[in-house]
C-alpha positions as CSV (number, residue, x, y, z in Angstrom):
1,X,-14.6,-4.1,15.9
2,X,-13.4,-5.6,12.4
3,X,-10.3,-3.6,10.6
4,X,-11.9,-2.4,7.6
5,X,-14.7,-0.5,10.6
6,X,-11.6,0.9,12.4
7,X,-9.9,1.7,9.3
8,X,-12.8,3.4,7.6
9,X,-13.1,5.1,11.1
10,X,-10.4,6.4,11.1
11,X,-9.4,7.4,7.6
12,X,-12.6,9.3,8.2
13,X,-11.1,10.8,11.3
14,X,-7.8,12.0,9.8
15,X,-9.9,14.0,7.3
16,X,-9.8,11.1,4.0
17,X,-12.8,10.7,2.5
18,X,-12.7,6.7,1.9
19,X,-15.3,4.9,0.2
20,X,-16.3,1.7,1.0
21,X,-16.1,-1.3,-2.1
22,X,-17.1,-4.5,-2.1
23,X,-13.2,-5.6,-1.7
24,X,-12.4,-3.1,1.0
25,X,-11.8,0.5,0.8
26,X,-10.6,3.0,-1.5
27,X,-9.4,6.6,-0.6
28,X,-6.4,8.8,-2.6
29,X,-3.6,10.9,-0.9
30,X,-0.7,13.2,-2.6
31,X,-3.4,12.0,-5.9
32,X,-2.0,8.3,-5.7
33,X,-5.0,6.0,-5.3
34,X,-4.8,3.1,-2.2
35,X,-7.1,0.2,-1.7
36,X,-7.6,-1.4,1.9
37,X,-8.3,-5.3,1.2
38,X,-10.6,-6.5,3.5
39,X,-9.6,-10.3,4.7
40,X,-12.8,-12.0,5.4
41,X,-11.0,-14.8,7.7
42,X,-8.6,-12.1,9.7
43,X,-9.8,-9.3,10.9
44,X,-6.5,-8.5,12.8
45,X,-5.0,-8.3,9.4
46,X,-4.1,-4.8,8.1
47,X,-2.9,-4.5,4.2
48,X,-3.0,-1.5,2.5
49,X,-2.0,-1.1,-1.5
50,X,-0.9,1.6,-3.9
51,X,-2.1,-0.6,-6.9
52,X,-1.4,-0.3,-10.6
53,X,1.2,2.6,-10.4
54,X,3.6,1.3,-13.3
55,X,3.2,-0.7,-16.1
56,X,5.5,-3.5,-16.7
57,X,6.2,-5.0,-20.2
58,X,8.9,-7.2,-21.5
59,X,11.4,-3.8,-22.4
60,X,11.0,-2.5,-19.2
61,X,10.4,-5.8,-16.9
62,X,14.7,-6.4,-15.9
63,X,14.7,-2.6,-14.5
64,X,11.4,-2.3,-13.0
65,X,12.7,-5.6,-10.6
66,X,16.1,-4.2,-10.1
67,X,14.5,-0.8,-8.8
68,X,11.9,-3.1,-6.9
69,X,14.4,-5.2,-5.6
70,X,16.2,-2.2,-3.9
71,X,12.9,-0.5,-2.2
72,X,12.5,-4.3,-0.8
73,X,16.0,-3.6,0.7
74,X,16.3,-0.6,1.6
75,X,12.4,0.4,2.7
76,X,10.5,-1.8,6.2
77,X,8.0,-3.4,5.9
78,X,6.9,-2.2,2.1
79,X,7.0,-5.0,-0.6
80,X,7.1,-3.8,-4.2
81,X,5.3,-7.0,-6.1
82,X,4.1,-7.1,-10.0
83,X,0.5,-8.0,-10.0
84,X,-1.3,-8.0,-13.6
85,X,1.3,-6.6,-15.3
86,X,2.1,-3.4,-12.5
87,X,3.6,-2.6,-10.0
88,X,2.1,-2.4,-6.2
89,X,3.3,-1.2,-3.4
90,X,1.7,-2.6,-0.2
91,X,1.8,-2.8,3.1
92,X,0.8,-6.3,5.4
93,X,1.0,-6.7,8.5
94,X,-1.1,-9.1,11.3
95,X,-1.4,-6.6,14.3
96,X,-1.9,-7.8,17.6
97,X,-5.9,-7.4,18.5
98,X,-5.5,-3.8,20.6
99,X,-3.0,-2.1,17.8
100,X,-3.3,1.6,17.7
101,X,-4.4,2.1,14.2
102,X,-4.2,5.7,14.3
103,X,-0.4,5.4,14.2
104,X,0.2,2.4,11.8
105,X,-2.5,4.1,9.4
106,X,-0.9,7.5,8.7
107,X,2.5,5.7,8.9
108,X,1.2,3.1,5.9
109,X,0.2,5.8,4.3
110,X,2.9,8.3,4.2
111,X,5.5,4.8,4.0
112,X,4.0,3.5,0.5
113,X,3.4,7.3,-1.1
114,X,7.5,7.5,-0.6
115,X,8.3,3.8,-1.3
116,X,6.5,4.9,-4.7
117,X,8.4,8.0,-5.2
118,X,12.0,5.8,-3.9
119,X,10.8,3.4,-7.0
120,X,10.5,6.0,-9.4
121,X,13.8,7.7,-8.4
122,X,15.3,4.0,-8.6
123,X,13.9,3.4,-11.9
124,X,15.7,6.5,-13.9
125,X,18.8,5.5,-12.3
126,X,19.1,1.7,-13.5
């Protein structure tokens, strides 16, 4: 079975209510959106995204990276990137062909919603 199937499965299982995109999937949790991004030449690949969750402009760009840089530090396995002008917080990982994804899903999950909140926190301090 391909990762977006046993994703969607099980999204659908843990009572989300995902909806399947061209890209991948989309589902929210604690109201912050996530995307699942399909890779067409992996299917053991597993990245999940909380995309767009902070603009970054010129004034804010020196503290937004300080405050990234110390999620990257402090939190496993979550990178904090700039993509298009926001901030992301995903989630990558190539897991072996028999991972449990019940586990690593609701761990993603719960891991990014309080890398985001880490960041925000970070952000007033800097």
């Amino acid at each position: 079975m391909k990762m977006i199937d046993k994703v969607m499965n099980e999204l659908q299982k843990q009572g989300f209510l995902p909806q399947r995109e061209d890209f991948g999937i989309a589902f929210k949790y604690q109201m912050a959106g996530y995307l699942f991004l399909a890779d067409k030449t992996d299917d053991d690949y597993f990245s999940l995204y909380i995309p767009y969750f902070f603009e970054v402009d010129e004034e804010n760009k020196a503290d937004v990276l300080e405050a990234m840089n110390a999620i990257n530090n402090d939190v496993k396995v979550v990178k904090l990137v700039i993509n298009d002008g926001y901030v992301w917080a995903c989630f990558e990982e190539k897991l072996p062909e028999n991972a449990n994804i019940e586990d690593i899903l609701f761990y993603s999950i719960v891991t990014l919603y309080l890398s985001r909140q880490q960041f925000y926190e970070k952000l007033k301090e800097v």
